[in-house]
N, C-alpha and C positions, 0 to 999 in steps of 0.2 A: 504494500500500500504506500504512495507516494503522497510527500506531506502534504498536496495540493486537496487530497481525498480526507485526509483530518483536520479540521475546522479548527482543532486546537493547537496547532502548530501553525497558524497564524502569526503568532508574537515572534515568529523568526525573520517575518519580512520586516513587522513596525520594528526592530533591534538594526535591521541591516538598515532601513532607512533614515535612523535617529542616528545610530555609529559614523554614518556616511559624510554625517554634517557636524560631526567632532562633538557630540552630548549624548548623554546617558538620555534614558529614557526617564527611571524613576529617579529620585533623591539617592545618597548616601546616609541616611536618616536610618538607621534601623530600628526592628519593631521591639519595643521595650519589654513583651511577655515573652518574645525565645529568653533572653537570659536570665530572666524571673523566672522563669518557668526550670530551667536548668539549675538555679541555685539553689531555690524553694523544694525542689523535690530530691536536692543532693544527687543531681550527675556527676558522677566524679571526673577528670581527666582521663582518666585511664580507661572508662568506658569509649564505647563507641558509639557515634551520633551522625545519625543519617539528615540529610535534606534534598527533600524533593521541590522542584522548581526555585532556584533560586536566584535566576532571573541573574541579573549583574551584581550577583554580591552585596546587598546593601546587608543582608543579617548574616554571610559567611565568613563578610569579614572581623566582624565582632568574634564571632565566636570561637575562629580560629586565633583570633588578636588573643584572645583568652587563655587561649592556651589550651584550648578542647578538641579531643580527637575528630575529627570531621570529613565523611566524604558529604561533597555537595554535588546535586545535580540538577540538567535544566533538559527539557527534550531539546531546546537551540541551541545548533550548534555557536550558531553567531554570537549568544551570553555566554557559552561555556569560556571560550575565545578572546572574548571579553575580558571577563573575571582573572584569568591565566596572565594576560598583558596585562591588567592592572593591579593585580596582588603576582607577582613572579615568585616569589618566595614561598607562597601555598599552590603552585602550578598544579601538582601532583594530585591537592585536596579537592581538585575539578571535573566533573565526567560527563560527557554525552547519554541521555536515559531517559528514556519514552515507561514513564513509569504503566501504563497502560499496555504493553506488549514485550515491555524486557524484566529480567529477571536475575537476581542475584543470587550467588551461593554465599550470604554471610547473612548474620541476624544481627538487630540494633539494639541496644540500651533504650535510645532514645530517638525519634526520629519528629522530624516537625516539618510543618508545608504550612508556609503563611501565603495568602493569596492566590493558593493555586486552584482547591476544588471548585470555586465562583469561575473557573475557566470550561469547566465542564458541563454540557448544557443538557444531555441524554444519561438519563439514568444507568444505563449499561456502563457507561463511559465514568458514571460515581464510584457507581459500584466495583466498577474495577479497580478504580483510586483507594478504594477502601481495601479493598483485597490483597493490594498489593503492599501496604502499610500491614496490612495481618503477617501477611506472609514472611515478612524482615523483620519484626519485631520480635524481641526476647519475648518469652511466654511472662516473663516479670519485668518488660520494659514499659515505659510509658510514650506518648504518641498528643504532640500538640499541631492541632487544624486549625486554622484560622481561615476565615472565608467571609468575604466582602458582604457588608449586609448588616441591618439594624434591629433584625428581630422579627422584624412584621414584615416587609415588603418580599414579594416574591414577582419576580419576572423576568425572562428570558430575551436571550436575542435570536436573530434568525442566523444559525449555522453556515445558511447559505452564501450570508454576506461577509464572514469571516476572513476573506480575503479582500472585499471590497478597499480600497483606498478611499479616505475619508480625514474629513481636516478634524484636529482635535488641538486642543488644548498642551501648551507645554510651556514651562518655565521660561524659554527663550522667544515663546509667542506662539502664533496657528502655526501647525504642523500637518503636512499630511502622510499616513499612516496604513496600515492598513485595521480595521476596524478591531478585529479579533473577536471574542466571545464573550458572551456573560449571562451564569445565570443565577441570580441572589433568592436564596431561600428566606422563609422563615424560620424560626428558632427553633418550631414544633417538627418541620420536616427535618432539619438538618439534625436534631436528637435523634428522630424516627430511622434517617437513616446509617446512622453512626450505629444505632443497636439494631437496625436489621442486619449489619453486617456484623455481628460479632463485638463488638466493643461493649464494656461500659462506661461512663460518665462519671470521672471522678471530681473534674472542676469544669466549669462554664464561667461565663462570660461574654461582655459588650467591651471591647478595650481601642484601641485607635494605635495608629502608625504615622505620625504627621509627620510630612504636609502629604504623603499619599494617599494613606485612609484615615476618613476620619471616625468611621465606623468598621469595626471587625467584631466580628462574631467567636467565641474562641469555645474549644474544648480540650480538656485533657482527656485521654482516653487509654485503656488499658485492654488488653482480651478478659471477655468476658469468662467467668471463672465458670466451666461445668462442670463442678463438683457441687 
């Protein structure tokens, strides 16, 4: 399947497009619950910490500045690439990975995905997101989502236009882009489907990333215990 045929691999044009004219797409800002989230529940260094989509580095490189074990990854090639020329020092901590179709042989302590599930608009396409966080995680690791959204609003965009080019908004003025994806749950589905897939719910939350999001939905999650 060629990226043209996955709607959420979109963000590899708007990255080529914004890299092209010498700017980052999002902030350097990172989001303040990964390393609350990491201290608060005693991740140690010595563990291992996964991240899925991590776009240009805005929360790899904290973490890794930290001094925390860390693979990060992004399905674009064009962020991974990125990330590698602009931290050269964690090149190595950087990987290409379509977390919806590839697959690892290693398991996490801790693995977190801020703003990525709100990319995914078809449920098949969640649920696989979910799947594949089950599948990497220690059976006694923890697991922080964050996904765009306030709680109530729920709406989608149309997949088909996921490549459209489209003028948007950027720190350095109108930009055009290409559109990409988004689909903002409410509170009650995004629970509903964190424990349809096997997790439970051990923290929640409404927290923010400024100046990117000012609203993020969060959860900590764990595998559900069947015992």
């Amino acid at each position: 399947m060629d990226n043209k045929s996955r709607y959420y691999c979109a963000y590899e044009e708007r990255y080529k497009a914004v890299h092209k004219q010498g700017y980052s797409w999002a902030s350097e800002k990172d989001t303040p619950v990964v390393l609350d989230t990491i201290c608060k529940y005693g991740i140690s260094k010595q563990q291992k910490i996964f991240e899925i989509g991590c776009g240009e580095g805005r929360d790899s490189k904290s973490v890794l500045e930290s001094g925390y074990k860390l693979l990060a990854t992004d399905i674009s090639e064009e962020a991974i690439n990125y990330c590698k020329k602009t931290m050269p020092g964690f090149a190595d901590n950087f990987s290409v990975l379509d977390c919806l179709s590839d697959t690892l042989c290693d398991n996490f302590d801790f693995i977190y995905a801020v703003a990525v599930v709100h990319m995914l608009v078809l449920d098949e396409d969640r649920n696989g997101f979910y799947r594949f966080v089950f599948d990497h995680l220690k059976d006694d690791g923890l697991a922080l989502i964050c996904t765009m959204g306030d709680g109530d609003m729920e709406v989608s965009s149309d997949i088909s236009k996921a490549f459209d080019v489209q003028e948007r908004n950027h720190e350095s003025g109108k930009m055009m882009v290409a559109a990409t994806s988004c689909r903002m749950v409410s509170f009650d589905t995004f629970e509903k489907e964190i424990i349809r897939n096997d997790f439970e719910i051990v923290e929640k939350g409404i927290t923010s990333s400024l100046p990117d999001f000012d609203k993020l939905m969060y959860a900590i999650v764990r595998k559900k215990n069947k015992g």
